[in-house]
Biotite code that builds the C-alpha atoms (Angstrom):
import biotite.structure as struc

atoms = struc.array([
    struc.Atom([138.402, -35.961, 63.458], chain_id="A", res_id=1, res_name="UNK", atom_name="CA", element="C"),
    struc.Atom([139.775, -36.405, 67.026], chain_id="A", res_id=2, res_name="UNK", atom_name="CA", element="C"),
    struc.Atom([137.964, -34.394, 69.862], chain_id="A", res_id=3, res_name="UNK", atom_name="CA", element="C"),
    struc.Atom([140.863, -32.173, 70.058], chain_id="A", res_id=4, res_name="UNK", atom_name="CA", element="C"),
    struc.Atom([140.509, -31.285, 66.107], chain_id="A", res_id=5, res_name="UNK", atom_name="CA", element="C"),
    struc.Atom([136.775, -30.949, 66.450], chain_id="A", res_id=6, res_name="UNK", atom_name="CA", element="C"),
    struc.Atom([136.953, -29.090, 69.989], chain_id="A", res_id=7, res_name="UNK", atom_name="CA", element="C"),
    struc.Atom([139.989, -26.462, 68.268], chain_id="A", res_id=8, res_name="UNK", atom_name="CA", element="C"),
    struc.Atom([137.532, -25.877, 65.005], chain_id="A", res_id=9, res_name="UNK", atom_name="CA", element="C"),
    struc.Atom([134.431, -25.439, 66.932], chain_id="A", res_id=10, res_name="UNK", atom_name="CA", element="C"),
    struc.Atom([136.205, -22.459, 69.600], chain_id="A", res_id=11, res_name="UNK", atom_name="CA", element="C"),
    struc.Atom([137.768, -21.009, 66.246], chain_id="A", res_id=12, res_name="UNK", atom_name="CA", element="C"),
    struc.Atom([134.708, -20.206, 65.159], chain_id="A", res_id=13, res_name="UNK", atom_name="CA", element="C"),
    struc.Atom([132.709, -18.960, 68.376], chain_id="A", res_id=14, res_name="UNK", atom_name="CA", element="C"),
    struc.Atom([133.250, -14.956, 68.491], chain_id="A", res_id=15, res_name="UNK", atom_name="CA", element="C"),
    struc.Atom([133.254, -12.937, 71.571], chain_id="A", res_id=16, res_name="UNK", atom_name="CA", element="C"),
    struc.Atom([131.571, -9.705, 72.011], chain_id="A", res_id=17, res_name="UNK", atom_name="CA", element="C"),
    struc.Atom([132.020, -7.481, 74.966], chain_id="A", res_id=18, res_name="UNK", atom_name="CA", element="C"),
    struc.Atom([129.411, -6.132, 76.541], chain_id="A", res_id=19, res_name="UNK", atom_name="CA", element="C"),
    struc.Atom([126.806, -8.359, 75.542], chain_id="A", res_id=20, res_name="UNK", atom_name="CA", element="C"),
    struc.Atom([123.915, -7.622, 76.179], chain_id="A", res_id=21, res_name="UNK", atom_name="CA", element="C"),
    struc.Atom([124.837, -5.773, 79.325], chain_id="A", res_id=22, res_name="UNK", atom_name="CA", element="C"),
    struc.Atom([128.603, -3.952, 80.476], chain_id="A", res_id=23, res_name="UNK", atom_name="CA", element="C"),
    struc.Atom([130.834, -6.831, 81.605], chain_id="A", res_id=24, res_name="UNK", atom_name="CA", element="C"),
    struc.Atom([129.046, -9.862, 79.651], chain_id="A", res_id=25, res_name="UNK", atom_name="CA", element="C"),
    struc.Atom([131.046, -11.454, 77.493], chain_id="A", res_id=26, res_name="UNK", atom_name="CA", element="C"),
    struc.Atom([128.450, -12.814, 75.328], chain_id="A", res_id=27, res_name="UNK", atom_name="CA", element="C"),
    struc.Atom([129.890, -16.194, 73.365], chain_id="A", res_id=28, res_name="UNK", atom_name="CA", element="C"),
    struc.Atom([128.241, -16.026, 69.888], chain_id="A", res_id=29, res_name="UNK", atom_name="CA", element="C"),
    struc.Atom([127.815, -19.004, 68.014], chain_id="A", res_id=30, res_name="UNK", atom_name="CA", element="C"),
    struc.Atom([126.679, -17.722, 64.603], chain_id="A", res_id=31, res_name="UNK", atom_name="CA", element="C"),
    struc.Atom([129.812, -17.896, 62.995], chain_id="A", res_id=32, res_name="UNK", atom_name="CA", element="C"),
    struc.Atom([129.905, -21.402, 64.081], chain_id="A", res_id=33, res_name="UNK", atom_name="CA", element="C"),
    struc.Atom([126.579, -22.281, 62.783], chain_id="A", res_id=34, res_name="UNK", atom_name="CA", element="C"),
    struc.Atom([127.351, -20.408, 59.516], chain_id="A", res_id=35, res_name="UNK", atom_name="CA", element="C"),
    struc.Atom([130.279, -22.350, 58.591], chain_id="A", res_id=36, res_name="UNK", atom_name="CA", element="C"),
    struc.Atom([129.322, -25.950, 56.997], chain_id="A", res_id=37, res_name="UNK", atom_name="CA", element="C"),
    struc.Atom([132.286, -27.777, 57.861], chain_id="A", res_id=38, res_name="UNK", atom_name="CA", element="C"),
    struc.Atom([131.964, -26.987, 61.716], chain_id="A", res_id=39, res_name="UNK", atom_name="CA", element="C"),
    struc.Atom([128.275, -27.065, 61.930], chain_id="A", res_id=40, res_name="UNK", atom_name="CA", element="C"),
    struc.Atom([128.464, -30.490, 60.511], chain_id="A", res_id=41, res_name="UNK", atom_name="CA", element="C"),
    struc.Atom([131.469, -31.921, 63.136], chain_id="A", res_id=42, res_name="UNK", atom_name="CA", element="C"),
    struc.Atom([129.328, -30.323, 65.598], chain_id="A", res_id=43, res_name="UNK", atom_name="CA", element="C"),
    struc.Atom([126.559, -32.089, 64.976], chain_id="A", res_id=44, res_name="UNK", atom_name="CA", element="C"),
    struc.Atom([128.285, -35.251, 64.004], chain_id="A", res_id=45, res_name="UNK", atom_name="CA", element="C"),
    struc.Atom([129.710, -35.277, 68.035], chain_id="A", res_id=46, res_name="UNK", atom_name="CA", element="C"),
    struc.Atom([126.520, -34.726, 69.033], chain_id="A", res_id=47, res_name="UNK", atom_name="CA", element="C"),
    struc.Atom([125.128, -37.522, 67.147], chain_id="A", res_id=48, res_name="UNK", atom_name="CA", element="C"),
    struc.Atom([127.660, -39.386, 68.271], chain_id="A", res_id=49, res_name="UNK", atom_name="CA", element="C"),
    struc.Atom([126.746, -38.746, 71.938], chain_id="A", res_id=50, res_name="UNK", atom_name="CA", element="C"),
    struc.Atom([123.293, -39.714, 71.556], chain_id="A", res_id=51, res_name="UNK", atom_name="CA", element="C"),
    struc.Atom([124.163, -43.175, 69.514], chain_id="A", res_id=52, res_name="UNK", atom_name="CA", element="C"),
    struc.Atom([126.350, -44.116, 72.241], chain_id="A", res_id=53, res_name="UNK", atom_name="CA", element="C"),
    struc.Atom([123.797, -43.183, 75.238], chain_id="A", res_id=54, res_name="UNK", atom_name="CA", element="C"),
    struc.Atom([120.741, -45.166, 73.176], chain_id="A", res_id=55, res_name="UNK", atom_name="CA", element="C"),
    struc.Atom([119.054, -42.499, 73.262], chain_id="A", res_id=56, res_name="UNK", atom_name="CA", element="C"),
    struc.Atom([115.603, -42.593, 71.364], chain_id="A", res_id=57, res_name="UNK", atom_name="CA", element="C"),
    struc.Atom([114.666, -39.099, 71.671], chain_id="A", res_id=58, res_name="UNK", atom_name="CA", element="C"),
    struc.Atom([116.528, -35.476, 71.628], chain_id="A", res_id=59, res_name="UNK", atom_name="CA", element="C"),
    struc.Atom([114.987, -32.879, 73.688], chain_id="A", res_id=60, res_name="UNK", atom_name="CA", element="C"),
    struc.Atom([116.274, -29.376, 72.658], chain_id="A", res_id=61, res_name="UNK", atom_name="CA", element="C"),
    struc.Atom([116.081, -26.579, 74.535], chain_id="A", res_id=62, res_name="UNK", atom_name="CA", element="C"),
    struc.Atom([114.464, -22.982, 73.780], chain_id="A", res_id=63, res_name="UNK", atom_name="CA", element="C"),
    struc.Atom([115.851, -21.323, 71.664], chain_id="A", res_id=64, res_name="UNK", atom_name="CA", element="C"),
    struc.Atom([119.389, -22.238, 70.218], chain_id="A", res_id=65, res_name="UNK", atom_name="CA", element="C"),
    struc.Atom([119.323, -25.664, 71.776], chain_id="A", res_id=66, res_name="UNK", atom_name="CA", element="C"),
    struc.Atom([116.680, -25.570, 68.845], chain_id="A", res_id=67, res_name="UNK", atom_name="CA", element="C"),
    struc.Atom([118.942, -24.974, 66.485], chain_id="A", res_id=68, res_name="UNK", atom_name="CA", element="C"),
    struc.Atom([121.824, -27.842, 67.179], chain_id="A", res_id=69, res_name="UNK", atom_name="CA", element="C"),
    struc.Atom([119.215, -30.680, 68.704], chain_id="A", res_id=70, res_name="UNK", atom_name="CA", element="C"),
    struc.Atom([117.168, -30.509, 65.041], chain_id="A", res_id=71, res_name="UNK", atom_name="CA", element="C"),
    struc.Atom([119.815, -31.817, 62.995], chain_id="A", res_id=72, res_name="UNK", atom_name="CA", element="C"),
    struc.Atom([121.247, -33.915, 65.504], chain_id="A", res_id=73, res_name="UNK", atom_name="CA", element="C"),
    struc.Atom([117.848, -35.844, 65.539], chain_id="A", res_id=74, res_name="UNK", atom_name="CA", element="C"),
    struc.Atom([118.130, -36.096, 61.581], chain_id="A", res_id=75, res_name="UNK", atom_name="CA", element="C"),
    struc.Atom([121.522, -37.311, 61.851], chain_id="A", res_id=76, res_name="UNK", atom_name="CA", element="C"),
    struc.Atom([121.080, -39.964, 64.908], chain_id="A", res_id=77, res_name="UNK", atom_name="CA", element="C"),
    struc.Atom([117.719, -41.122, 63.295], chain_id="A", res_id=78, res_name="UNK", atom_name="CA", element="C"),
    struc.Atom([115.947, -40.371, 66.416], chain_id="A", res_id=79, res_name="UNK", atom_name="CA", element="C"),
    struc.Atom([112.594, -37.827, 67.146], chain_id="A", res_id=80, res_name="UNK", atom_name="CA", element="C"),
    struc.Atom([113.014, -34.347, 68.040], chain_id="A", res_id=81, res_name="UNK", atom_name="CA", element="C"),
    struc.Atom([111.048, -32.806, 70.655], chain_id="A", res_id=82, res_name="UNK", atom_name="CA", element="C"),
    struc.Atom([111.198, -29.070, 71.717], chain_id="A", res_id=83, res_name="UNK", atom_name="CA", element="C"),
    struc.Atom([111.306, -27.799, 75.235], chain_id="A", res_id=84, res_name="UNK", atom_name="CA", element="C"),
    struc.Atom([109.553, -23.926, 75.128], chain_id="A", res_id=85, res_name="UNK", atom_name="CA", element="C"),
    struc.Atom([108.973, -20.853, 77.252], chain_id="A", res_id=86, res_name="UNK", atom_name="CA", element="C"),
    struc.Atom([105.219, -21.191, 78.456], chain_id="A", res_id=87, res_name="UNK", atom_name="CA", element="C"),
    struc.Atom([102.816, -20.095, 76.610], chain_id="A", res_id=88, res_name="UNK", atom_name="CA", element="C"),
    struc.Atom([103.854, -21.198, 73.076], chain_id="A", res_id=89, res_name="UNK", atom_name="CA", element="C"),
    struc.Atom([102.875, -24.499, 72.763], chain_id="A", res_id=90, res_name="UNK", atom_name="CA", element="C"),
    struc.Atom([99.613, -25.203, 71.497], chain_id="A", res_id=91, res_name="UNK", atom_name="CA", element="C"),
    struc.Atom([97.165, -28.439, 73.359], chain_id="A", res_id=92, res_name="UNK", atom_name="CA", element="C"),
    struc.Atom([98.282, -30.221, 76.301], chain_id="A", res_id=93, res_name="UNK", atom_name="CA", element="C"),
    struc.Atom([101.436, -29.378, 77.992], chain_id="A", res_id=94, res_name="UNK", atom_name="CA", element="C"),
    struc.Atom([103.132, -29.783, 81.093], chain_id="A", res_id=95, res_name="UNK", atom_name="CA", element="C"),
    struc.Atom([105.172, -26.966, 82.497], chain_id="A", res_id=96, res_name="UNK", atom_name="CA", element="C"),
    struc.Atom([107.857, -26.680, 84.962], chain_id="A", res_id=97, res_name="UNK", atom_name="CA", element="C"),
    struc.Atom([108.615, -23.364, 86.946], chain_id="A", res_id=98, res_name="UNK", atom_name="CA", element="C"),
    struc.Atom([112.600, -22.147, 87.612], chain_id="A", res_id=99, res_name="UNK", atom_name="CA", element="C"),
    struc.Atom([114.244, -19.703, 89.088], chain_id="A", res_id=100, res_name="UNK", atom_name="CA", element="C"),
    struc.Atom([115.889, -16.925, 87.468], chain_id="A", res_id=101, res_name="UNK", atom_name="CA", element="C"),
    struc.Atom([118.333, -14.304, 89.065], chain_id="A", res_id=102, res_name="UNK", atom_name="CA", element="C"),
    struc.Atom([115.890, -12.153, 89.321], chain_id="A", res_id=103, res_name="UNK", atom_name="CA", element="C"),
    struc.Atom([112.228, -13.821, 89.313], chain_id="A", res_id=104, res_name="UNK", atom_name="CA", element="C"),
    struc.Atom([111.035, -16.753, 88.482], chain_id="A", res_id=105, res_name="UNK", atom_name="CA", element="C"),
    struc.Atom([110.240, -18.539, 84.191], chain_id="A", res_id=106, res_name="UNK", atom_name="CA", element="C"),
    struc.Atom([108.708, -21.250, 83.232], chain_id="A", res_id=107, res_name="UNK", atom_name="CA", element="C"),
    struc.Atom([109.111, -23.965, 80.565], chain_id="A", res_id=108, res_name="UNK", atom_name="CA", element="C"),
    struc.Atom([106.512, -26.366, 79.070], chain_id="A", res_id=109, res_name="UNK", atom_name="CA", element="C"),
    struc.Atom([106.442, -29.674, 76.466], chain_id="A", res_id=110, res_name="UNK", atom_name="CA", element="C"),
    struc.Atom([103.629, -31.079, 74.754], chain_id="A", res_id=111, res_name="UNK", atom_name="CA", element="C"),
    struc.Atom([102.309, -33.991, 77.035], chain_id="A", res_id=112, res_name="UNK", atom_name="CA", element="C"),
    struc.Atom([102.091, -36.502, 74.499], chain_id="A", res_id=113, res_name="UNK", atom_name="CA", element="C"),
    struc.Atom([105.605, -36.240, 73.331], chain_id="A", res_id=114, res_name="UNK", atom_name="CA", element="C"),
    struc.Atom([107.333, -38.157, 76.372], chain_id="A", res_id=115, res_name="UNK", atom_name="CA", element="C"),
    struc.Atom([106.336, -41.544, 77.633], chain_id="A", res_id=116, res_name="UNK", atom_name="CA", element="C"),
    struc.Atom([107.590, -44.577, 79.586], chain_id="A", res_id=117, res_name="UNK", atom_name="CA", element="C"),
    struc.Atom([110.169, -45.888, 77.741], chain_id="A", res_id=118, res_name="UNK", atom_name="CA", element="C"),
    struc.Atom([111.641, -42.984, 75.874], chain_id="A", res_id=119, res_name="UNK", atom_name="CA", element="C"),
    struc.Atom([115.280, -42.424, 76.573], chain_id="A", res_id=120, res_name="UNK", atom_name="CA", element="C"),
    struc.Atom([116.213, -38.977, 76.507], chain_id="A", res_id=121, res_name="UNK", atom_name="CA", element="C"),
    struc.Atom([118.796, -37.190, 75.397], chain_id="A", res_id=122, res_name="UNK", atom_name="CA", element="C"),
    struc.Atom([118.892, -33.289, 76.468], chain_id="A", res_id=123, res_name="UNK", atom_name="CA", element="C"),
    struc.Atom([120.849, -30.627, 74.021], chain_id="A", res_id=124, res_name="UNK", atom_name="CA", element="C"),
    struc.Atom([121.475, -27.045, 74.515], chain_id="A", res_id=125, res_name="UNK", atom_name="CA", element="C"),
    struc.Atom([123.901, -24.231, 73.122], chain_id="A", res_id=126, res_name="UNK", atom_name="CA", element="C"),
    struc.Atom([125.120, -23.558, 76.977], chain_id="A", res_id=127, res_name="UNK", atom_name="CA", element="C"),
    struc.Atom([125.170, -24.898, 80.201], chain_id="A", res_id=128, res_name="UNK", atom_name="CA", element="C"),
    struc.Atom([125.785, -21.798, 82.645], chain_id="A", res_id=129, res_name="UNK", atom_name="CA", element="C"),
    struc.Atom([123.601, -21.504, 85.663], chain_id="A", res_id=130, res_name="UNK", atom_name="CA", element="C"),
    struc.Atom([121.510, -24.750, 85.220], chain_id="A", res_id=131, res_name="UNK", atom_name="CA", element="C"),
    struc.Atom([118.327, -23.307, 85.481], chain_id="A", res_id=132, res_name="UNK", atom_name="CA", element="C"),
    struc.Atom([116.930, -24.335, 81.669], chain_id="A", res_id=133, res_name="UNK", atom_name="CA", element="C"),
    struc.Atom([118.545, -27.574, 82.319], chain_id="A", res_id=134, res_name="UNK", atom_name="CA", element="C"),
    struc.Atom([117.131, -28.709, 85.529], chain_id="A", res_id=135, res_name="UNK", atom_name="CA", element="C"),
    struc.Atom([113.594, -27.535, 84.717], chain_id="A", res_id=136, res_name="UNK", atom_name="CA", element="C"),
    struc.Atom([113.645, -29.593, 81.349], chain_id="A", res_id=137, res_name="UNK", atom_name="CA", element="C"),
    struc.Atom([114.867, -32.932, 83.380], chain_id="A", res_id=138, res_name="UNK", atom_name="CA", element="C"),
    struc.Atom([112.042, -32.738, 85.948], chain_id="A", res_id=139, res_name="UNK", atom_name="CA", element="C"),
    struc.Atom([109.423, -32.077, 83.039], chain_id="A", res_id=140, res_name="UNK", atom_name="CA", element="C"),
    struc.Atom([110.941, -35.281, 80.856], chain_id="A", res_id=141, res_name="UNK", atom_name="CA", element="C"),
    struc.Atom([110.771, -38.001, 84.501], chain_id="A", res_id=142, res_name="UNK", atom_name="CA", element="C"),
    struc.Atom([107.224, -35.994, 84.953], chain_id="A", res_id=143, res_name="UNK", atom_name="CA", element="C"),
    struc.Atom([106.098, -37.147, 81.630], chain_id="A", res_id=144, res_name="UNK", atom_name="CA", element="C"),
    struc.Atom([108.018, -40.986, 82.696], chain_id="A", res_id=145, res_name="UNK", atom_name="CA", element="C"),
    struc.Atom([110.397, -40.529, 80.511], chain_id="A", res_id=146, res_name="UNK", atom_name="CA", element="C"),
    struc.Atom([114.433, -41.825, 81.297], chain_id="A", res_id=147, res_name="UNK", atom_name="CA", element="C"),
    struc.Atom([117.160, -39.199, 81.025], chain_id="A", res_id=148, res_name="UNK", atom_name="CA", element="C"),
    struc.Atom([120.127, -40.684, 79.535], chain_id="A", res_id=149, res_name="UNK", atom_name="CA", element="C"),
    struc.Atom([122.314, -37.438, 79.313], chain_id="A", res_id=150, res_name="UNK", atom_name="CA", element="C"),
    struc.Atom([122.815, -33.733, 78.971], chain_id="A", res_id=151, res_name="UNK", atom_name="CA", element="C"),
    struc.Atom([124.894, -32.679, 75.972], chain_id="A", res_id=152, res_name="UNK", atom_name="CA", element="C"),
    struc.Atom([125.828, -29.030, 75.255], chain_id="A", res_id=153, res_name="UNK", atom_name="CA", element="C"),
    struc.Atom([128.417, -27.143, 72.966], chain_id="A", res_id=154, res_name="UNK", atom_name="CA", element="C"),
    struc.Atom([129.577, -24.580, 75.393], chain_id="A", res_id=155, res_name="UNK", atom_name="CA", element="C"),
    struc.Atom([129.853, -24.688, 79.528], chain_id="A", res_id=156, res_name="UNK", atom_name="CA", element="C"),
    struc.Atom([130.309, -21.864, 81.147], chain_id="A", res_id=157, res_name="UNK", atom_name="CA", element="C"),
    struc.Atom([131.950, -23.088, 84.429], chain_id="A", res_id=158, res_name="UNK", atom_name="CA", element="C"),
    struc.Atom([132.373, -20.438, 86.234], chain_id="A", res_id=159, res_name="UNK", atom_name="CA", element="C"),
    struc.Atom([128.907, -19.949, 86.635], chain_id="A", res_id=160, res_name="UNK", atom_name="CA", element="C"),
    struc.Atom([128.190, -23.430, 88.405], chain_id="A", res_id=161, res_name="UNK", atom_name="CA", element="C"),
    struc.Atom([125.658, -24.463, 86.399], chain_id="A", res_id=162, res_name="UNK", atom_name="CA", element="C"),
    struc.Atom([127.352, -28.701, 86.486], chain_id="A", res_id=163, res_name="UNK", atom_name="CA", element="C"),
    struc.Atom([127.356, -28.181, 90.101], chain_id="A", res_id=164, res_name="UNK", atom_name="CA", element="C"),
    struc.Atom([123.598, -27.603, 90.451], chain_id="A", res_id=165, res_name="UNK", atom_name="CA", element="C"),
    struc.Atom([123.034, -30.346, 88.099], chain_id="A", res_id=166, res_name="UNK", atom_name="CA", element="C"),
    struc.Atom([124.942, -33.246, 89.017], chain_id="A", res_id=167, res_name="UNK", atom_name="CA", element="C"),
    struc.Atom([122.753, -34.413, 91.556], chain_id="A", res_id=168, res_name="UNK", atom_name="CA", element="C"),
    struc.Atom([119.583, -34.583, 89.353], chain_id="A", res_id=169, res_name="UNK", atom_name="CA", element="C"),
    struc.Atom([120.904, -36.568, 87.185], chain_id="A", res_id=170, res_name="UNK", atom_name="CA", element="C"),
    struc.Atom([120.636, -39.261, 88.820], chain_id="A", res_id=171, res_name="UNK", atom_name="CA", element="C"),
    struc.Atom([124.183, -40.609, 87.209], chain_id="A", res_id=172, res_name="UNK", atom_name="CA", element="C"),
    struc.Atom([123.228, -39.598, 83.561], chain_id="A", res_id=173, res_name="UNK", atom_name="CA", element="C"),
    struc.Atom([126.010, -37.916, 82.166], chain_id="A", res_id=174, res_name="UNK", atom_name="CA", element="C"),
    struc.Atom([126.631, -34.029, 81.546], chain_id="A", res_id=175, res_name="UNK", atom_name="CA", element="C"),
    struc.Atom([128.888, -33.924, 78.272], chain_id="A", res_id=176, res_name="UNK", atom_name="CA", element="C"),
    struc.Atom([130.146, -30.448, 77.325], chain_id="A", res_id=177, res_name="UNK", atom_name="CA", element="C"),
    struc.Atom([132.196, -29.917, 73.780], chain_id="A", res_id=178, res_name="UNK", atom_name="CA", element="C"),
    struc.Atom([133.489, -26.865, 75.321], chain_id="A", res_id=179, res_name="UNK", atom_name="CA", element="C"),
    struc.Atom([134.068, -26.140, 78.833], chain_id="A", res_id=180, res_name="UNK", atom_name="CA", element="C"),
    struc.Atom([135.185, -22.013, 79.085], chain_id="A", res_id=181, res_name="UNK", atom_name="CA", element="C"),
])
């Protein structure tokens, strides 16, 4: 399938619903995406693909539908999967990494043993709007010594800037959206 054929199925089945989940949101679901085998499986097929091609060893996914593609992405590439979660969920060792939020501050954490010299990463999320997710999950995988290889997402949202902030952390890894809205 050509990445014009696999970009057309994937925004035929991603559903808008206004006012989501405030007035003038227009939420992108990605249920019916995720419910319908054929796309589910090109998705995660790109994906795959991405990570093969970066030699990537490990998939970081991102809390909580980065979860949901970077699982079966691992399966598919062969690789380990290892999650990135809102503080306070992981169990043992972890090291955290605060970010800023529109209004406030959050925090995200990883298990410290997961991530070592050597491991190339490979970051997946649902979304890439503001960056905030994103950039706290690549300073957490160089704290633990690991390489960042990439950041792969379905969706980008580019309106809100979120490749902007991100570009110059990666420090020349690329940022690979299926979808940029």
């Amino acid at each position: 399938m050509t990445d014009a054929a696999i970009q057309e199925l994937l925004l035929s089945r991603i559903r808008d619903v206004a006012d989501y989940p405030k007035p003038g949101v227009m939420f992108k679901d990605i249920t019916p995406l995720l419910a319908d085998p054929v796309a589910f499986t090109a998705l995660t097929e790109a994906l795959a693909d991405v990570c093969v091609r970066t030699q990537a060893t490990k998939i970081v996914g991102l809390e909580a539908r980065g979860f949901i593609l970077a699982a079966p992405v691992a399966v598919r590439a062969g690789l380990g999967f290892i999650p990135v979660r809102k503080a306070g969920k992981l169990p043992g060792a972890t090291l955290s990494q605060a970010y800023e939020l529109e209004y406030g501050t959050a925090e995200v954490e990883v298990h410290a043993e997961d991530l070592a010299a050597g491991d190339r990463v490979m970051i997946i999320d649902d979304v890439l709007a503001t960056g905030g997710t994103a950039g706290a999950s690549l300073e957490l995988i160089r704290r633990a010594g690991a390489e960042v290889v990439g950041l792969t997402v379905l969706m980008e949202l580019a309106f809100l800037g979120g490749r902007a902030r991100l570009e110059p952390t990666l420090g020349g890894a690329p940022l690979e959206a299926l979808i940029t809205i």
